[in-house]
VEXFI-427441 format. One record per residue (C-alpha): residue number from 1; residue in three letters; x, y, z. Coordinates in nm, 2 decimals. Example, Ala and Ser with C-alpha at 12.3 -4.5 7.8 and 13.67 -1.06 7.14 Angstrom:
{1,'ala',{1.23,-0.45,0.78}}
{2,'ser',{1.37,-0.11,0.71}}
This chain:
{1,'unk',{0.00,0.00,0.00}}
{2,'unk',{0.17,0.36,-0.10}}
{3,'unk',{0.25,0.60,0.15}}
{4,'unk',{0.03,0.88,0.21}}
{5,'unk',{0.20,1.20,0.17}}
{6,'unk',{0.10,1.48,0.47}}
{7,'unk',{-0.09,1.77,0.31}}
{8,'unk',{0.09,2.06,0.36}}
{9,'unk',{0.01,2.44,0.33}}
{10,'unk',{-0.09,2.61,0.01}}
{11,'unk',{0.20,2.77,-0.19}}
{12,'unk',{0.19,3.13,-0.11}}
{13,'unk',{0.02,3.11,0.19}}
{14,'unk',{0.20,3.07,0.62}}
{15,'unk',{0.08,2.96,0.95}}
{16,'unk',{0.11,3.25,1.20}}
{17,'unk',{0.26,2.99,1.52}}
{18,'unk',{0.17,3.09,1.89}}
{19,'unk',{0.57,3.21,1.93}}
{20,'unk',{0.50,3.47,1.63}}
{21,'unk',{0.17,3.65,1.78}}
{22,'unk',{0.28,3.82,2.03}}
{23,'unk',{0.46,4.08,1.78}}
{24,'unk',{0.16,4.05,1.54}}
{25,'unk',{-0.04,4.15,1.86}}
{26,'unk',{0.16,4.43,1.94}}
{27,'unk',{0.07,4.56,1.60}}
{28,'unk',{-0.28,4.47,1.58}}
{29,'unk',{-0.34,4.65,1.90}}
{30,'unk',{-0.13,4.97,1.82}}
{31,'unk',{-0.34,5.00,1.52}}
{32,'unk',{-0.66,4.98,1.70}}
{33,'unk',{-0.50,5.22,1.95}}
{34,'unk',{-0.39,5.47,1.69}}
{35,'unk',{-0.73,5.46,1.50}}
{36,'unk',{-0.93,5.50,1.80}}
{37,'unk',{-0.73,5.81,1.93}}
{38,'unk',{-0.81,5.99,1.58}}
{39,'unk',{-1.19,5.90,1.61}}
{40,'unk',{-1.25,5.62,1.42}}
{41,'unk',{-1.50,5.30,1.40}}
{42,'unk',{-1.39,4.97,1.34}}
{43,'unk',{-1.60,4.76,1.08}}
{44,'unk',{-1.56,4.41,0.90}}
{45,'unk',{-1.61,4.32,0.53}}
{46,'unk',{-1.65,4.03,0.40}}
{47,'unk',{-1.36,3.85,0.23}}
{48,'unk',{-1.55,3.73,-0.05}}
{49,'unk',{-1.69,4.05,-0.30}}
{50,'unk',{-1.87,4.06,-0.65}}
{51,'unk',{-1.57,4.03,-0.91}}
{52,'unk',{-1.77,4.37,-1.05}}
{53,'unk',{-1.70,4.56,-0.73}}
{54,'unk',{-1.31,4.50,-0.75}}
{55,'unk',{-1.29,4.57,-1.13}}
{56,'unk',{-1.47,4.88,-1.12}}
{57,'unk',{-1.33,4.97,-0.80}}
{58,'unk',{-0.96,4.92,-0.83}}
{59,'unk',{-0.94,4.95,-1.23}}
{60,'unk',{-0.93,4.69,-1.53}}
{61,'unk',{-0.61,4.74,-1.61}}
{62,'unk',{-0.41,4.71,-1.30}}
{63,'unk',{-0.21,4.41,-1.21}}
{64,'unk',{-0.44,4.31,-0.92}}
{65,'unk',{-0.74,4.26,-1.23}}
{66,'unk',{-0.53,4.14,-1.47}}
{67,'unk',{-0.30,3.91,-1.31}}
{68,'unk',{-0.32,3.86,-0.91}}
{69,'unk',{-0.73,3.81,-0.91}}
{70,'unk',{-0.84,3.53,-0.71}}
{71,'unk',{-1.17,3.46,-0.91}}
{72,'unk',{-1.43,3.19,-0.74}}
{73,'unk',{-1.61,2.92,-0.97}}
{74,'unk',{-2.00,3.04,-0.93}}
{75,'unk',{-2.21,2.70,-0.90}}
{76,'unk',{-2.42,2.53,-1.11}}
{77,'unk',{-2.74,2.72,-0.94}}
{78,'unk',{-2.61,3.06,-0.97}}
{79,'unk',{-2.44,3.34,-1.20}}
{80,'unk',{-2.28,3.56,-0.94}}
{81,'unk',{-1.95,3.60,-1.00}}
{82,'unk',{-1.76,3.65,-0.67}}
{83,'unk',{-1.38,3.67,-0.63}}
{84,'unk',{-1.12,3.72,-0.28}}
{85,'unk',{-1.11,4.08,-0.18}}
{86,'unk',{-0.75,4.23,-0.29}}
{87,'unk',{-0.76,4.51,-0.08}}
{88,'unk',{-1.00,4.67,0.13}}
{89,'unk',{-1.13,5.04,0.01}}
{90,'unk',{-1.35,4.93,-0.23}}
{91,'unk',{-1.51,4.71,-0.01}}
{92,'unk',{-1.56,5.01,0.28}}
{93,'unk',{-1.72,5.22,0.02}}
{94,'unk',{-1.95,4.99,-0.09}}
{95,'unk',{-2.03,4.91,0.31}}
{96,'unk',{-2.08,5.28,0.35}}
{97,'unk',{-2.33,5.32,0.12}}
{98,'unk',{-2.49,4.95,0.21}}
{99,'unk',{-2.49,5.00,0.54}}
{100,'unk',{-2.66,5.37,0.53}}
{101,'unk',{-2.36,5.55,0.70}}
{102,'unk',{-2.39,5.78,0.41}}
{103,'unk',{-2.68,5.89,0.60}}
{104,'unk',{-2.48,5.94,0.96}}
{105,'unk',{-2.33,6.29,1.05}}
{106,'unk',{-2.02,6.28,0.83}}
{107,'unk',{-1.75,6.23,0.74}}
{108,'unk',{-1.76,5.85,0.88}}
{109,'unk',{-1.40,5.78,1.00}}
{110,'unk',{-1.36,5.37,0.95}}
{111,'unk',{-1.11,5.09,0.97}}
{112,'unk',{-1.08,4.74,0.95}}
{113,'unk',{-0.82,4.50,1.04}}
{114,'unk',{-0.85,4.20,0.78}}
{115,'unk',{-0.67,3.91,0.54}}
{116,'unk',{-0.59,4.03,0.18}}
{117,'unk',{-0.55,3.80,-0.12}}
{118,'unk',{-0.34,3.83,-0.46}}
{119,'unk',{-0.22,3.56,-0.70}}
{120,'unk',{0.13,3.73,-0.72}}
{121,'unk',{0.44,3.53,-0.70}}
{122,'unk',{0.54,3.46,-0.39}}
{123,'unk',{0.86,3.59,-0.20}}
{124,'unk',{1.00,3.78,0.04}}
{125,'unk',{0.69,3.92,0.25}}
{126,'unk',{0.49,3.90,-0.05}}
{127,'unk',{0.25,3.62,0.01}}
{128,'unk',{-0.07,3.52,-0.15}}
{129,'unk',{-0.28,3.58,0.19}}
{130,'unk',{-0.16,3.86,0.34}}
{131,'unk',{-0.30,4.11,0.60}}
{132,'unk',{-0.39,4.44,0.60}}
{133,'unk',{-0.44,4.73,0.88}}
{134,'unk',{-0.68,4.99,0.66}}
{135,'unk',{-0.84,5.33,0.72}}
{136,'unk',{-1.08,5.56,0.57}}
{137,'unk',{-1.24,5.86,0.56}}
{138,'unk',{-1.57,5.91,0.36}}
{139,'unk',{-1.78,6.20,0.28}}
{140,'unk',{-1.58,6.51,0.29}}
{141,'unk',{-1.34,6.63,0.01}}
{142,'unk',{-1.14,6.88,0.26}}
{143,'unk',{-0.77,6.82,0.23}}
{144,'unk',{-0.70,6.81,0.63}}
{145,'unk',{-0.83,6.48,0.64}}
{146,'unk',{-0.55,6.38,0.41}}
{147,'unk',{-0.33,6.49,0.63}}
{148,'unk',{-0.48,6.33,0.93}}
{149,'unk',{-0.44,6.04,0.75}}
{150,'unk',{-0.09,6.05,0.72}}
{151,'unk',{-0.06,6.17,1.07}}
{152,'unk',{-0.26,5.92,1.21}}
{153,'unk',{-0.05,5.64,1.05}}
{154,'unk',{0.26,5.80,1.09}}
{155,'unk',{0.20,5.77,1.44}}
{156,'unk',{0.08,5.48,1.46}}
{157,'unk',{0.41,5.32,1.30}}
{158,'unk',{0.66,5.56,1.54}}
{159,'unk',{0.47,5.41,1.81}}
{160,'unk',{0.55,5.05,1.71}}
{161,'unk',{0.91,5.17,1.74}}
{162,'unk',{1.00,5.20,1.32}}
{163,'unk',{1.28,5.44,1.32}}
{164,'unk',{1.40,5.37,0.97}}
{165,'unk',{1.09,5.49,0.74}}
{166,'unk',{1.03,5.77,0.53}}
{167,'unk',{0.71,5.89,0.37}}
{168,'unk',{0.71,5.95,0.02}}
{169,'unk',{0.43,6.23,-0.10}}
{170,'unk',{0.26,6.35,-0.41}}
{171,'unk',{-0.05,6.45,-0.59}}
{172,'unk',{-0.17,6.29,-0.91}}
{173,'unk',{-0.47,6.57,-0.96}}
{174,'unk',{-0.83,6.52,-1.10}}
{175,'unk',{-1.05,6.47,-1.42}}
{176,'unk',{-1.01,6.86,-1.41}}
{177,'unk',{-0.64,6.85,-1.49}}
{178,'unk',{-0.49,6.47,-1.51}}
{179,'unk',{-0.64,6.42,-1.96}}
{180,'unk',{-0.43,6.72,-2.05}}
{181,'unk',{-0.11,6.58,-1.85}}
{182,'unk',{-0.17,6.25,-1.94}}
{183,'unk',{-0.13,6.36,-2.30}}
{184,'unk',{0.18,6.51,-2.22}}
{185,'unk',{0.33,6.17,-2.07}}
{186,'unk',{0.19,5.98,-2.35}}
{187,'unk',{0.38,6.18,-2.61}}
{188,'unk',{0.69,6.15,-2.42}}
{189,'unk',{0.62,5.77,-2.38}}
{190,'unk',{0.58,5.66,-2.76}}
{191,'unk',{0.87,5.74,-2.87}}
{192,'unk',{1.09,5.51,-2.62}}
{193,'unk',{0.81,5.25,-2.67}}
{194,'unk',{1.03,4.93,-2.81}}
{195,'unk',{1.27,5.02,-2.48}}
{196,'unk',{1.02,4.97,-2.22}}
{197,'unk',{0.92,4.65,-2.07}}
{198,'unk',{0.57,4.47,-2.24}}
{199,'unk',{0.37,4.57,-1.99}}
{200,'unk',{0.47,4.94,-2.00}}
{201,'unk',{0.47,4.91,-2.42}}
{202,'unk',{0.10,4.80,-2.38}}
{203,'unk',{0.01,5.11,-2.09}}
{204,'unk',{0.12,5.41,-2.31}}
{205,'unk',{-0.22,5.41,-2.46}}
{206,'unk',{-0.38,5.20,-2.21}}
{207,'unk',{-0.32,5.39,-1.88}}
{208,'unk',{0.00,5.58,-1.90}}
{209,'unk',{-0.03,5.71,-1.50}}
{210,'unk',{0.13,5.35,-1.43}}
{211,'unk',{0.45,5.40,-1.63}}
{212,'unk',{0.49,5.58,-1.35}}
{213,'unk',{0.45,5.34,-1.10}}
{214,'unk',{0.68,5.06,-1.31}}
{215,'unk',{0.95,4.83,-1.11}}
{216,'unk',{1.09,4.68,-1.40}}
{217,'unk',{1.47,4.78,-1.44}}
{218,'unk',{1.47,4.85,-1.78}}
{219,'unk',{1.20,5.07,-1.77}}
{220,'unk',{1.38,5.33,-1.43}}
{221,'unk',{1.63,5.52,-1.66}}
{222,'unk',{1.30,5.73,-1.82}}
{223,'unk',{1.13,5.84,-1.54}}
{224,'unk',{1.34,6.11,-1.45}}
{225,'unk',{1.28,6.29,-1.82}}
{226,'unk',{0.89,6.21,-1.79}}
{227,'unk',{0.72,6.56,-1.74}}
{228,'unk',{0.56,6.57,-1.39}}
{229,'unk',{0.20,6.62,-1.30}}
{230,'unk',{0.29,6.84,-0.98}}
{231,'unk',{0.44,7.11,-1.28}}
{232,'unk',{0.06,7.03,-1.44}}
{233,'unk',{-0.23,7.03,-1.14}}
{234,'unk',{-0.50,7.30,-1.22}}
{235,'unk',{-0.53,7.58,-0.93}}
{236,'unk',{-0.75,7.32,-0.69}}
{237,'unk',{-0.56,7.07,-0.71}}
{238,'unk',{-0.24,7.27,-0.62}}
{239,'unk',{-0.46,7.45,-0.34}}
{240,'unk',{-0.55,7.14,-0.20}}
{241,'unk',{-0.21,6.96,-0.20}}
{242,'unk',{-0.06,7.30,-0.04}}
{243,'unk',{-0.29,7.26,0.22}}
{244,'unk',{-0.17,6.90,0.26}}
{245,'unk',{0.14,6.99,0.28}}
{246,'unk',{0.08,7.26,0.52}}
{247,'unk',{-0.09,7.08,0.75}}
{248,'unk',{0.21,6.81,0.78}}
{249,'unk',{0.47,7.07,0.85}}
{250,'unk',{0.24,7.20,1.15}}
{251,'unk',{0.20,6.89,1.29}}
{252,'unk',{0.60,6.82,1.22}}
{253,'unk',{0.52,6.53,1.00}}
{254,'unk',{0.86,6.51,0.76}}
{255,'unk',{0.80,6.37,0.40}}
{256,'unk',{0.94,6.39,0.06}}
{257,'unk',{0.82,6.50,-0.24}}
{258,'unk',{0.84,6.25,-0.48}}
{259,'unk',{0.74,6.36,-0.82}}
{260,'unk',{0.70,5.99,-0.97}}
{261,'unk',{0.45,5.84,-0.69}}
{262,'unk',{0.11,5.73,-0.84}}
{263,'unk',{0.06,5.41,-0.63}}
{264,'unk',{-0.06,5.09,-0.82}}
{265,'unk',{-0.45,5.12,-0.79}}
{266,'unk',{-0.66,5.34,-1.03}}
{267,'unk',{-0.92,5.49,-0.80}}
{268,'unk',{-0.64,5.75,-0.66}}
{269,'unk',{-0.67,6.14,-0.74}}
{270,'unk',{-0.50,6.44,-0.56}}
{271,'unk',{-0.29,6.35,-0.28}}
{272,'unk',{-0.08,6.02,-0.29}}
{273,'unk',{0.16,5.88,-0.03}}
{274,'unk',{0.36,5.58,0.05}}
{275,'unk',{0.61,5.47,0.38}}
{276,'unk',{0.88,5.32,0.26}}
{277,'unk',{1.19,5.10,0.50}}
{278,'unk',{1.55,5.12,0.45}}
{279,'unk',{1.52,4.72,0.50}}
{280,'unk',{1.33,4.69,0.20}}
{281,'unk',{1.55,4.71,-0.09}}
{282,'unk',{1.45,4.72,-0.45}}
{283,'unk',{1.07,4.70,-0.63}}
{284,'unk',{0.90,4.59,-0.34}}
{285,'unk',{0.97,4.86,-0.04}}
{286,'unk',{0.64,5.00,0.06}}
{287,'unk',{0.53,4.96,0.39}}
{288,'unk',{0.19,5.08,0.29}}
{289,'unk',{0.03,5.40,0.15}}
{290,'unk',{-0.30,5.57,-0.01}}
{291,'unk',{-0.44,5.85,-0.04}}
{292,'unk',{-0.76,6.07,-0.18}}
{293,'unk',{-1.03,5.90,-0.42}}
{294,'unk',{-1.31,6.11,-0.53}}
{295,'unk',{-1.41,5.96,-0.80}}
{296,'unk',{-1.42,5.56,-0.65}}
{297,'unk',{-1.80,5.59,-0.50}}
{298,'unk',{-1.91,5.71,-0.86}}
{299,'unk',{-1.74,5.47,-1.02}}
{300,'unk',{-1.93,5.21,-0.85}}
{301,'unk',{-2.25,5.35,-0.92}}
{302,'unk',{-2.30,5.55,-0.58}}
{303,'unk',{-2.36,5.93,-0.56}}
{304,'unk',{-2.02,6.09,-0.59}}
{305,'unk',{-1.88,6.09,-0.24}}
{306,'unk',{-1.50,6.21,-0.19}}
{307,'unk',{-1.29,5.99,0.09}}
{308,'unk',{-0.90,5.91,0.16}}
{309,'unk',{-0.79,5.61,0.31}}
{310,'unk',{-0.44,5.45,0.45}}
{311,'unk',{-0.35,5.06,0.41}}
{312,'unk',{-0.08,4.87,0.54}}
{313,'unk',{0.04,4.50,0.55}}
{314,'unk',{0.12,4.38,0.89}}
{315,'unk',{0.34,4.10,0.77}}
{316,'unk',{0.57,4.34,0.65}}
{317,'unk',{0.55,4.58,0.95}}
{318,'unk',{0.63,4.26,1.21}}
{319,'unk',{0.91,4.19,1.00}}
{320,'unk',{1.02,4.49,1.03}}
{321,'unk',{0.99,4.56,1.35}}
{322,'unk',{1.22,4.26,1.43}}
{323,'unk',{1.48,4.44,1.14}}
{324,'unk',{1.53,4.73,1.36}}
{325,'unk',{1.58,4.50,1.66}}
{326,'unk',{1.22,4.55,1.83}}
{327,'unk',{1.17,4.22,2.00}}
{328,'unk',{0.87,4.08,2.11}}
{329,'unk',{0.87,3.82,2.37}}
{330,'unk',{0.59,3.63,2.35}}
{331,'unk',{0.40,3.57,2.74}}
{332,'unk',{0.33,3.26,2.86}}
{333,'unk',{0.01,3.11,2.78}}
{334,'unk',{-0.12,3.10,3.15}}
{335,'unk',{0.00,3.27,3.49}}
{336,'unk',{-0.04,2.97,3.67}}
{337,'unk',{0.00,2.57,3.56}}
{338,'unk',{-0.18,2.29,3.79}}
{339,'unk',{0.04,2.02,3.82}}
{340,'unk',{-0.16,1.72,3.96}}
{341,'unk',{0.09,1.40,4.05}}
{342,'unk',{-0.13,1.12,3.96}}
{343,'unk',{-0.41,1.11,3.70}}
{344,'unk',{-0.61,1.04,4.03}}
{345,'unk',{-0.59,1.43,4.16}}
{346,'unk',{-0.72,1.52,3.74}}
{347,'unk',{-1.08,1.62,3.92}}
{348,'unk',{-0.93,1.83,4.20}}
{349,'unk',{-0.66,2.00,3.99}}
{350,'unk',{-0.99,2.07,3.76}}
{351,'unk',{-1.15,2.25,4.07}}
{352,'unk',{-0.81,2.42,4.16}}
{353,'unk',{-0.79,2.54,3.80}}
{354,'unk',{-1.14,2.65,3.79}}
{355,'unk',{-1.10,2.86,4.14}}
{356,'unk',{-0.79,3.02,4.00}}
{357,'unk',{-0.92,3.12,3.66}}
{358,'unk',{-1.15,3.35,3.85}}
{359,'unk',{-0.89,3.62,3.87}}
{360,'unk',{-0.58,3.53,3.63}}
{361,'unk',{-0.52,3.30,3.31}}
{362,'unk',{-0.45,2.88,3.43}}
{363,'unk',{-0.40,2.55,3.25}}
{364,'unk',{-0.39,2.21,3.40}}
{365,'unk',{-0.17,1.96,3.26}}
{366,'unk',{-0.38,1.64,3.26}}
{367,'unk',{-0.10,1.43,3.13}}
{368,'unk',{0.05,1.12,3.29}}
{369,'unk',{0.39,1.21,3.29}}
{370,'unk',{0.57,1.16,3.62}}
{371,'unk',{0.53,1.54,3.84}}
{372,'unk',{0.92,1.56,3.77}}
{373,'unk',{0.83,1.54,3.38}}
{374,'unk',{0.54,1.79,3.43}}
{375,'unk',{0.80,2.07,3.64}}
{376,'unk',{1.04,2.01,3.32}}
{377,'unk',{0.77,2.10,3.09}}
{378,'unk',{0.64,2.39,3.33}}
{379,'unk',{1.01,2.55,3.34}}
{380,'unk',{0.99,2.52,2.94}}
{381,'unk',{0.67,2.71,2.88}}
{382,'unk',{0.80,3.01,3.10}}
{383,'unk',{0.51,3.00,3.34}}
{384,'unk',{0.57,3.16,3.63}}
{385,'unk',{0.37,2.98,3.90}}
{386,'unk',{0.27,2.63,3.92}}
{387,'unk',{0.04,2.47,4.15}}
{388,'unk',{0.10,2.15,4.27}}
{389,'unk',{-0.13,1.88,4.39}}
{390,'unk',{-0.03,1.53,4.53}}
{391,'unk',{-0.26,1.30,4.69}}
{392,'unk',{-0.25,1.43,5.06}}
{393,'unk',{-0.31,1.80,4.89}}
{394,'unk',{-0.63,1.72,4.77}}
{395,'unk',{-0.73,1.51,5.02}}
{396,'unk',{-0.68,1.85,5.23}}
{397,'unk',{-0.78,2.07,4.97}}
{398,'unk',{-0.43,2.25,4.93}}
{399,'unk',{-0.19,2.33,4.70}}
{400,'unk',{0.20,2.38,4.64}}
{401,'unk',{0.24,2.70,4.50}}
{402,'unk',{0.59,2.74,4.36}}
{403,'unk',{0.72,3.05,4.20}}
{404,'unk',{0.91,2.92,3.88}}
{405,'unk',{1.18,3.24,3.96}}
{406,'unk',{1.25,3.22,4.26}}
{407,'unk',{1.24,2.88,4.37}}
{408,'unk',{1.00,2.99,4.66}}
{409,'unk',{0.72,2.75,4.74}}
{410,'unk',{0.40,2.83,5.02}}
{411,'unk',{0.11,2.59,5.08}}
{412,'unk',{-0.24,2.81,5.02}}
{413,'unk',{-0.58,2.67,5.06}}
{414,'unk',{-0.79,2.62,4.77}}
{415,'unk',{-1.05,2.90,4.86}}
{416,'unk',{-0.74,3.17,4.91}}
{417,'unk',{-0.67,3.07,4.55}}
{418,'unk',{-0.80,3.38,4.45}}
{419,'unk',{-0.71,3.61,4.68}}
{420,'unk',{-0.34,3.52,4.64}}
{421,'unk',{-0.36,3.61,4.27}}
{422,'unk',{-0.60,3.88,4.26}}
């Protein structure tokens, strides 16, 4: 009879163990922390969204669409074509209007905390589930809510401990400016077309904002002729983005002005921005980014509705954090570890554990290894106190409670259990 082979994880994808959490838990909660300070709601979207929604929302001709979609089969019994969320604005939007917060004093300040999926190659923190910490504000156009934005999430990554980021900033204008610039790049464009990669060769006429936004190596040595859309923003636009910009240097926010920043999604006008780490070399350096979209609600056949947002991928962000020598020691998983002797004390070290989870986190070890075994396995885990039941313990309804530290052991009745550890 062949061997079965074990089934093992999905290429692409990890397993977050216990020993990593405690880091990803740091950042979870300083992003709930940072969010909250500034005002804002958490909400959850669902993971699975109409294919439509991310087409119209993120644009046709992006490499998430074209290339990194994870498209479901519909079933026999119904036409719905549904596909794994990419990214999270679109879906916030379409929640906003859904949900009737459109209809709720505004702006609504949101976030979500949430798994992402693209079919990209995988690599170095770029896998094909991957999570994202993502904020937005809908229903006002004003252009201090961009910079809150950045501010917010700017702080939220100092806090964390990330010394060795920089924020990259731009603005890409509107409808009211963006046609007659894009004509402008296009022209420049056409003539190096048999230079640039295929994808860029195929954008000129396509979308020619993303030459811009190109990693391929053979394509970096054109950028710097390209004309630039900050030298072509109509008087609003520029208004707006000085007000940005004003509002950063109040609030000492440093940033630099990078000419070339478009970021990869279509739904972006005015005001773009992107962190970037030292430790991230080469195409893939972005800790995360966004900025405004005015036009996304529209596009997805709701009222026209301005909003900015902010995304960032916590795998990245954990890494890292251990890059710049943040460590994150994970705690034990309980303050206090039973330890009955025999399998014969398993019901009273059950009582014990229940009397002492009243006040502070406890496991029982229910194995029959020797108690010897048991303290080995205790010292390994890092708890800090174990309780120890032999027969003549329960019989009197005591325990041994040792102090993993100091060696120090004190008997304690089982109903000062939770006084001693309140």
């Amino acid at each position: 009879m062949p061997s079965i082979q074990p089934i093992k994880a999905a290429r692409g994808v990890r397993d977050i163990l216990p020993k990593d959490r405690a880091a990803w838990a740091v950042v979870e909660r300083g992003a709930v922390r940072a969010a909250r300070r500034y005002g804002y709601q958490d909400l959850l979207v669902p993971i699975i969204e109409p294919l439509e929604l991310i087409e119209r929302g993120v644009g046709g001709d992006t490499d998430v669409v074209r290339k990194e979609m994870y498209r479901l089969e519909p079933h026999s019994d119904s036409s719905a074509r549904l596909a794994l969320r990419p990214e999270a604005t679109a879906s916030v939007v379409r929640a906003y209007f859904e949900g009737g917060l459109n209809q709720a004093p505004q702006p609504a300040r949101l976030f979500t905390l949430g798994p992402m999926f693209r079919h990209d190659k995988p690599q170095y923190l770029r896998y094909r589930q991957f999570y994202q910490f993502d904020v937005e504000v809908i229903g006002d156009g004003a252009a201090p809510f961009d910079a809150e934005v950045i501010e917010m999430s700017k702080g939220w990554l100092t806090d964390l401990g990330l010394a060795r980021i920089s924020l990259e900033l731009n603005s890409i204008g509107d409808q009211a400016c963006r046609p007659a610039y894009l004509e402008k790049l296009t022209a420049y464009y056409r003539p190096l077309k048999d230079q640039l990669h295929y994808d860029c060769q195929r954008r000129i006429e396509s979308n020619p904002l993303r030459l811009l936004d190109c990693k391929e190596e053979q394509c970096q040595p054109f950028k710097s002729g390209a004309p630039k859309i900050t030298d072509n923003l109509c008087e609003a636009c520029a208004a707006h983005f000085e007000e940005v910009r004003r509002h950063l240097d109040a609030g000492g926010i440093e940033y630099r002005l990078n000419p070339y920043l478009v970021r990869g999604l279509d739904y972006y006008t005015r005001t773009v921005f992107e962190y970037q780490h030292t430790a991230l070399g080469g195409a893939q350096n972005a800790l995360g980014g966004g900025g405004r979209y005015d036009g996304l609600a529209a596009e997805l056949g709701y009222p026209a509705t301005p909003g900015v947002g902010f995304a960032a991928g916590l795998d990245r962000i954990v890494a890292m954090l251990a890059e710049e020598g943040e460590e994150v020691v994970p705690a034990p998983p309980a303050r206090v570890l039973v330890l009955p002797a025999t399998p014969e004390q398993n019901l009273a070290a059950a009582q014990v554990g229940r009397l002492c989870r009243s006040v502070v986190a406890c496991a029982v070890d229910y194995t029959s290894r020797s108690l010897k075994a048991k303290m080995r396995s205790a010292a390994k885990t890092g708890v800090p106190i174990v309780a120890i039941l032999g027969e003549d313990e329960a019989a009197r309804q005591v325990v041994q409670l040792r102090d993993m530290h100091s060696g120090e052991q004190a008997e304690t009745s089982w109903d000062r259990l939770p006084e001693a550890f309140a």
